[in-house]
C-alpha positions in Angstrom: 71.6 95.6 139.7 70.4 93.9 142.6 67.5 91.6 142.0 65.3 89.3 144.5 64.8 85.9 144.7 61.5 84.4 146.8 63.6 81.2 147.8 61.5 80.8 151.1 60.2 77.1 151.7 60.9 76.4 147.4 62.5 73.6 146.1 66.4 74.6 144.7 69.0 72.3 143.4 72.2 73.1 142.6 74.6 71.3 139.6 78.0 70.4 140.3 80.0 69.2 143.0 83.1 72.0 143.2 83.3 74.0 146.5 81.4 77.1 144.5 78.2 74.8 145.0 79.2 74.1 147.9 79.0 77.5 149.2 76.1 78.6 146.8 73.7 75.3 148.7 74.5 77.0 152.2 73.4 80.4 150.9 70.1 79.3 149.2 69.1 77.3 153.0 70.2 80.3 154.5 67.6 82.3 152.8 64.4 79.3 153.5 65.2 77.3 150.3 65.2 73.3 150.6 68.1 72.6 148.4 69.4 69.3 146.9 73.0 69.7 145.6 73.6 67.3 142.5 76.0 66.4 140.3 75.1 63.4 137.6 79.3 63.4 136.6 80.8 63.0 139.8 81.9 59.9 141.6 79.6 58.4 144.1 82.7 58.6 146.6 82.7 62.3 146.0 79.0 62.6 148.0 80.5 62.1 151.2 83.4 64.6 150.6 80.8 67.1 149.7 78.9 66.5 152.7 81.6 66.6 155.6 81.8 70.4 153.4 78.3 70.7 154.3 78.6 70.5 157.8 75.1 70.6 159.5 73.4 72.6 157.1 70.7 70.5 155.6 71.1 70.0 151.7 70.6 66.2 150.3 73.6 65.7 148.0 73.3 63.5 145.4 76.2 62.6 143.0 76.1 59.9 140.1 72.5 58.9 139.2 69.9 61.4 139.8 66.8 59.6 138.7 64.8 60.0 135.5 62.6 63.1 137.0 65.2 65.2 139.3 63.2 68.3 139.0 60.1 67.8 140.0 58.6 70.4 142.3 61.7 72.6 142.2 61.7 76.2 141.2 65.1 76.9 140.4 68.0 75.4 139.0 71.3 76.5 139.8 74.4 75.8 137.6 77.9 75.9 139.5 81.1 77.1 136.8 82.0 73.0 137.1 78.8 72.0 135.3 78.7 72.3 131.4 76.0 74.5 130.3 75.1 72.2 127.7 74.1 69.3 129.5 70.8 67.7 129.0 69.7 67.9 132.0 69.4 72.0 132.0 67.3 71.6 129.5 65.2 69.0 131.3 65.0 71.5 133.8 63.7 74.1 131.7 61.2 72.1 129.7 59.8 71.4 133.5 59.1 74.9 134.0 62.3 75.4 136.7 63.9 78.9 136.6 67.3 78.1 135.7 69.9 80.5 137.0 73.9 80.2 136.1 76.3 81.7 138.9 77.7 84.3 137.6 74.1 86.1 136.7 73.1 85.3 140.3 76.6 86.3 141.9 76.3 89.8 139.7 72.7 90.4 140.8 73.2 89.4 144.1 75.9 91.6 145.2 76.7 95.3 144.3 80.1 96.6 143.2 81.6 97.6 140.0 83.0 94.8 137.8 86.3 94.0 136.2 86.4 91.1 134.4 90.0 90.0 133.5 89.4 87.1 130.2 91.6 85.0 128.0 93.6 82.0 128.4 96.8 82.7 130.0 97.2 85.5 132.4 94.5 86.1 134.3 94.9 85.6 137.7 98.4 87.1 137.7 97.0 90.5 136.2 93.9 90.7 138.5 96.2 90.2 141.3 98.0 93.5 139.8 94.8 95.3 139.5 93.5 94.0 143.2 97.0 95.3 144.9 96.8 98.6 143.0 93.2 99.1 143.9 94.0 98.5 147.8 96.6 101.2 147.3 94.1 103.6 146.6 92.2 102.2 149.4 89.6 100.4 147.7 87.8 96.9 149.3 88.3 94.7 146.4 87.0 90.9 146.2 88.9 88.4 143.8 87.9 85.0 143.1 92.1 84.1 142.4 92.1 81.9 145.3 88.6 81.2 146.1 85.1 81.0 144.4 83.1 84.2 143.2 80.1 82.8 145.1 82.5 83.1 148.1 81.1 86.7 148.0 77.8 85.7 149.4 79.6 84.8 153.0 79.9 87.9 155.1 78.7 91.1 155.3 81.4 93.1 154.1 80.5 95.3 151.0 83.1 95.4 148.0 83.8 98.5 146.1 85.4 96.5 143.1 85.0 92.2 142.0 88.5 91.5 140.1 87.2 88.4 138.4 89.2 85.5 137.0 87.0 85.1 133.7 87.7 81.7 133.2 85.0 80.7 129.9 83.1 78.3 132.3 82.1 81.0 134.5 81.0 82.8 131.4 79.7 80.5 128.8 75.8 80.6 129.3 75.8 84.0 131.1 72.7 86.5 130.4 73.0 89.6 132.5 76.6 89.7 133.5 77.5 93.3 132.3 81.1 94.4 133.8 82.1 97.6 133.8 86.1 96.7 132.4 86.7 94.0 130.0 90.6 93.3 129.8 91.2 90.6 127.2 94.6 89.2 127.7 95.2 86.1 124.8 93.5 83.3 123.3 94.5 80.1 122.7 93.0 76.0 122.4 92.4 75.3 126.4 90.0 72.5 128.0 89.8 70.3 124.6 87.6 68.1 126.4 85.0 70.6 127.4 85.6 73.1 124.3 86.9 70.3 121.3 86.0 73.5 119.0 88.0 76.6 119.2 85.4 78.7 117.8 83.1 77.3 120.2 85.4 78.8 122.9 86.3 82.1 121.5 82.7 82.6 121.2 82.4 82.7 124.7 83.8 85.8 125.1 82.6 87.6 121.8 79.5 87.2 124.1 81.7 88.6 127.2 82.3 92.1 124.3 79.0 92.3 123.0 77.5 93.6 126.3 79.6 96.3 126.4 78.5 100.1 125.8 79.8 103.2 125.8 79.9 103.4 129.3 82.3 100.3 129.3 86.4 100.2 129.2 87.8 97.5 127.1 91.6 96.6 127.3 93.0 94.4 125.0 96.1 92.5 123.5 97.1 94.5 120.2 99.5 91.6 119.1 96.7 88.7 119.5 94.9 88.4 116.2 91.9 86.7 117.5 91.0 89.4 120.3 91.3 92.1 117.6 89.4 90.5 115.1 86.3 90.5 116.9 86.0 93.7 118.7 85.9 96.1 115.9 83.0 98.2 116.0 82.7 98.0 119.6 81.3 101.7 121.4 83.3 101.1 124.4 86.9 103.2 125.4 89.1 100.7 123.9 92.7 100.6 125.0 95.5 98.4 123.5 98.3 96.7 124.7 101.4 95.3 123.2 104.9 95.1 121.5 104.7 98.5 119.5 104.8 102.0 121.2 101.6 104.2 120.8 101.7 107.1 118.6 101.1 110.1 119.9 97.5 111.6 121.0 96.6 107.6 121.0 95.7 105.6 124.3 97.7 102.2 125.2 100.6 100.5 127.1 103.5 99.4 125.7 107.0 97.8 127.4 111.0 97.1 127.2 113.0 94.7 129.2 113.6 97.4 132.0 110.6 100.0 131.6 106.7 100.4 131.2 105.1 103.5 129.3 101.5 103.9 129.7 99.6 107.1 127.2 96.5 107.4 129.2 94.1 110.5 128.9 93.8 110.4 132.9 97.5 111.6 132.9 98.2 114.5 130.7 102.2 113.2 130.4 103.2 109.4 129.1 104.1 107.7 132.5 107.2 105.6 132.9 107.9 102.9 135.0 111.2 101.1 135.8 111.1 97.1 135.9 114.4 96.5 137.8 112.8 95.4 140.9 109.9 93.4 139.5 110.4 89.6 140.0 108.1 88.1 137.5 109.9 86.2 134.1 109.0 86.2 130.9 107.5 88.8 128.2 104.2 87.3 129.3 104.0 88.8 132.4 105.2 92.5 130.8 102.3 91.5 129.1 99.9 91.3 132.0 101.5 94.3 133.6 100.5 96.7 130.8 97.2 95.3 130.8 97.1 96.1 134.6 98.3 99.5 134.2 95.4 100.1 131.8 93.0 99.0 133.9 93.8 100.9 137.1 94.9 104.2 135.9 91.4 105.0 134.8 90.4 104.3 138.3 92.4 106.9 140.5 95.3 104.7 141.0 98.8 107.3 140.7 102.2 106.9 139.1 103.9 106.5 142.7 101.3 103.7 143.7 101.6 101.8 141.0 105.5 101.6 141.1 104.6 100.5 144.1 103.2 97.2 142.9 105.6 96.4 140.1 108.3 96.8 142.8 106.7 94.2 145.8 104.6 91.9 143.5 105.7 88.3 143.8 104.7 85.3 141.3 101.5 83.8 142.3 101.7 80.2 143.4 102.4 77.6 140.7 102.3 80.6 138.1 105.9 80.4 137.5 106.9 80.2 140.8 110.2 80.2 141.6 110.8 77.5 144.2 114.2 77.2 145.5 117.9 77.1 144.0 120.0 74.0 144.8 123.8 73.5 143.9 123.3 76.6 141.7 120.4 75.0 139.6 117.1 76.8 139.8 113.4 75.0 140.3 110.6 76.7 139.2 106.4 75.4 139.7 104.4 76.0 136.9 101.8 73.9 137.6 99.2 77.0 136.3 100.4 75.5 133.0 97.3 73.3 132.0 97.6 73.9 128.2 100.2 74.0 125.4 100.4 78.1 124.9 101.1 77.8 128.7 103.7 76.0 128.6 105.1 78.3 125.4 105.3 81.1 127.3 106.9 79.5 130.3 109.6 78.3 127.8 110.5 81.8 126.3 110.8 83.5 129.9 114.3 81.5 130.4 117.6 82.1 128.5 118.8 79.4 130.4 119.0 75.4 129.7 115.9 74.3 130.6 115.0 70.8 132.3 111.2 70.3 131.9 108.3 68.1 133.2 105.7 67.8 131.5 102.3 66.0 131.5 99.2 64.6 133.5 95.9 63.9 132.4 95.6 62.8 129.2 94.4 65.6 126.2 93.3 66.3 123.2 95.9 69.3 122.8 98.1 69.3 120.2 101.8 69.4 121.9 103.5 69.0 118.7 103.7 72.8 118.4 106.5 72.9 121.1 108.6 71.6 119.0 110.6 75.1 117.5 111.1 75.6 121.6 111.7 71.8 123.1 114.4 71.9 120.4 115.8 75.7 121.5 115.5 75.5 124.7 114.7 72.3 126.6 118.2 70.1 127.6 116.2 67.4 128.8 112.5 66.1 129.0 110.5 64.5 131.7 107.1 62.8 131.1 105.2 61.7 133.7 100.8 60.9 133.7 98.7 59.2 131.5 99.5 61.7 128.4 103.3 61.1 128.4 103.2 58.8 125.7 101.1 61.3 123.4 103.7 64.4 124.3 106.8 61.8 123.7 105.0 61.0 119.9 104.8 64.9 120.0 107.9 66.2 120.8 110.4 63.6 122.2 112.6 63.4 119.5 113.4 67.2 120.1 116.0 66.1 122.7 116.6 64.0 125.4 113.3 62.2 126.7 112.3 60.6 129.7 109.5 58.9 130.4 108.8 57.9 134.0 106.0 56.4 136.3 105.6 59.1 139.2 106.3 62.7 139.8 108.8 61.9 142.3 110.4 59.8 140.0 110.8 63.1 137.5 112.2 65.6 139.9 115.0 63.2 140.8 116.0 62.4 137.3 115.6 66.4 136.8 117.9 67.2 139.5 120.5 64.2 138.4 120.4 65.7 135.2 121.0 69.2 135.8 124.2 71.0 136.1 125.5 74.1 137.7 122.6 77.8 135.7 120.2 74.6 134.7 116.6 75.3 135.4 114.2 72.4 136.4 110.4 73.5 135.4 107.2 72.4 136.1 105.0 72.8 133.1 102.4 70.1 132.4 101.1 71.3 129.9 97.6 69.4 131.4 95.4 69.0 134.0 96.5 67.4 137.3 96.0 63.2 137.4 98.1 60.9 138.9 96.7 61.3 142.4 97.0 64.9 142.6 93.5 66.4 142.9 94.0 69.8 141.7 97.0 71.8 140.3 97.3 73.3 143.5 97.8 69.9 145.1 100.5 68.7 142.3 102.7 72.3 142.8 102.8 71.6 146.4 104.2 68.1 146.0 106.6 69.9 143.3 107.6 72.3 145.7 107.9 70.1 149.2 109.9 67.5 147.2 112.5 69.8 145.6 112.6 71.0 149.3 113.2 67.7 150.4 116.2 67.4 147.6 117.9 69.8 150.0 117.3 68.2 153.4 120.8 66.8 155.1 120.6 63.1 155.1 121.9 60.7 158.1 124.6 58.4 156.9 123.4 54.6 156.9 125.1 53.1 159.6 126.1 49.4 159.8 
């Protein structure tokens, strides 16, 4: 798998601006490359952000206008997950005679473990952190891009037995070599409408991800999710479903209840049980992601007893349904994971109780009018806040009670003055973070430290 790279004294640049190029710049210079790190759709103000990242190692950063002949002299071109793969200027860089080189091929060739590649559009990082605690279990050095770039891999020295990788399509959708060992295919639904406006355009992304598998390979996929299954018949790998129904017997799959998992597994010559009283995460989504887990890690060594284990200490990720704190009996919860609409679904259907919800951020091209069956079940009251309040309120505000508000601060406090004693006040956007916030990392944490604040003793004013 490994493969090598003269970069000494060439010319490299690197596309986009995210902290992935970031780290992928330091690791060409390391190796004798003069790099230029350039990204024609960021803000100029970005360049000097990028640049304190930098530190002293010597790359040029150039964001906004890169000139009408940016590749001249330079022998590879490196595309970061933040770049689209369909840009012009790749095939500039092509037509010039520059290798061009997307991350995850180079991150694959570059460092030598066996791949699991966890796909779809909800899901992901939850059930790769279920595979990376049960593979540490079994004493295994795993790596996981859930909290940090893939090309975070090239840092260090330390050598990974297993890469749990958070497939999201951008990391996959020009890839050529990228050939995991486990597929697990979790859902599909419309995500990213600006980047993939056609849903076929998106779902082929990962028919691409399934047609490099082989015999050799382990797929493990959703059994209830009609797009997954439709395009994976034929397929030579060991294929093993997931879903609502039990398996017959003599068959391979996972299947769950409210309080147990079963798992049929030709590793195991019984059907394994697992009890679900102690796990901690909601909703029939993550039962979802559990099974797929189980799949993945039972065909690796992982036992019965250590995988118990897991179910019984795993926590919710942060802003992946996270819950937050519980104030005068009314319970917060950060979803801020949720940037699309079938995000937001399934955060809906893992309460029974009344449900106060924000929604909203950057504006979308996603269709919100399919919450209506649930907004109408489920939510008592609505909060809109960000530039695409006005299109959800068109969508669904006349579902139930509707506010629409300037600030996120502004619709946690008309949450809380809403809610009453088993009320739950959620987080789901529904969209990407705007409004100030510069990732959905950054928005949770202003959820979460202002619901915190909610609870703080004031001192009385005094006259």
């Amino acid at each position: 798998m490994m493969a090598s790279y003269g970069f000494g004294e060439k010319k490299a640049i690197v596309l986009g601006s995210c902290d992935s190029a970031v780290i992928l710049a330091k690791y060409l210079v390391s190796k004798g490359a003069f790099v230029t790190l350039a990204d024609p759709l960021a803000n100029i103000e970005k360049q000097g952000e990028i640049t304190a990242k930098l530190g002293s190692v010597p790359v040029q950063v150039i964001c906004g206008d890169v000139g009408t002949n940016p590749f001249e002299g330079v022998s590879y071109v490196f595309v970061s997950e933040s770049y689209p793969s369909n840009s012009n200027l790749i095939e500039q860089a092509k037509m010039v005679g520059a290798e061009v080189i997307y991350e995850i091929d180079f991150i694959f060739t570059q460092c030598d473990a066996e791949y699991i590649a966890v796909a779809g559009t909800n899901g992901k990082s939850t059930t790769a952190h279920l595979i990376k605690a049960s593979l540490e279990k079994l004493g295994k050095k795993v790596f996981s891009n859930i909290d940090k770039p893939i090309s975070a891999l090239l840092e260090g020295s330390v050598e990974f037995d297993y890469v749990v990788l958070v497939a999201e399509a951008a990391l996959l959708e020009a890839q050529k070599h990228f050939r995991p060992k486990q597929i697990v295919m979790l859902n599909l639904a419309e995500e990213q409408k600006d980047r993939y406006p056609d849903f076929e355009r998106y779902t082929d992304i990962y028919r691409s991800l399934l047609s490099t598998v082989d015999a050799s390979s382990t797929l493990i996929l959703n059994s209830q999710d009609l797009h997954i299954v439709s395009f994976v018949q034929g397929l030579s790998a060991r294929t093993l479903f997931f879903g609502a129904q039990e398996v017959p017997n003599g068959f391979e799959g996972s299947w769950a209840t409210k309080k147990s998992l079963f798992v049929s597994i030709k590793e195991s010559s019984e059907l394994l049980s697992f009890s679900l009283d102690k796990m901690r995460l909601r909703g029939v989504h993550n039962r979802e992601n559990i099974m797929a887990a189980a799949l993945s890690v039972f065909p690796l060594g992982v036992t019965k007893a250590m995988f118990q284990e897991v179910l019984d200490e795993v926590r919710s990720l942060p802003h992946r349904l996270q819950f937050v704190k519980r104030l005068n009996s009314v319970a917060f919860y950060d979803d801020s994971a949720s940037t699309n609409v079938s995000g937001v679904q399934r955060a809906l259907q893992a309460f029974t109780e009344p449900v106060l919800l924000i929604m909203g951020g950057l504006d979308s091209k996603a269709d919100y009018s399919v919450l209506a069956p649930l907004v109408r079940l489920k939510v008592k009251d609505l909060i809109l806040v960000g530039s695409t309040k006005e299109k959800i309120n068109r969508a669904i505000g006349d579902y139930t009670e509707t506010f629409i508000v300037g600030t996120m601060e502004e619709a946690i406090l008309i949450a809380y003055q809403k809610s009453r004693s088993g009320d739950v006040v959620l987080l789901s956007p529904g969209c990407d973070s705007d409004e100030g916030f510069a990732d959905l990392h950054a928005r949770g944490d202003f959820f979460s430290e202002k619901v915190k604040f909610l609870s703080m003793p004031r001192r009385p004013n005094v006259i």
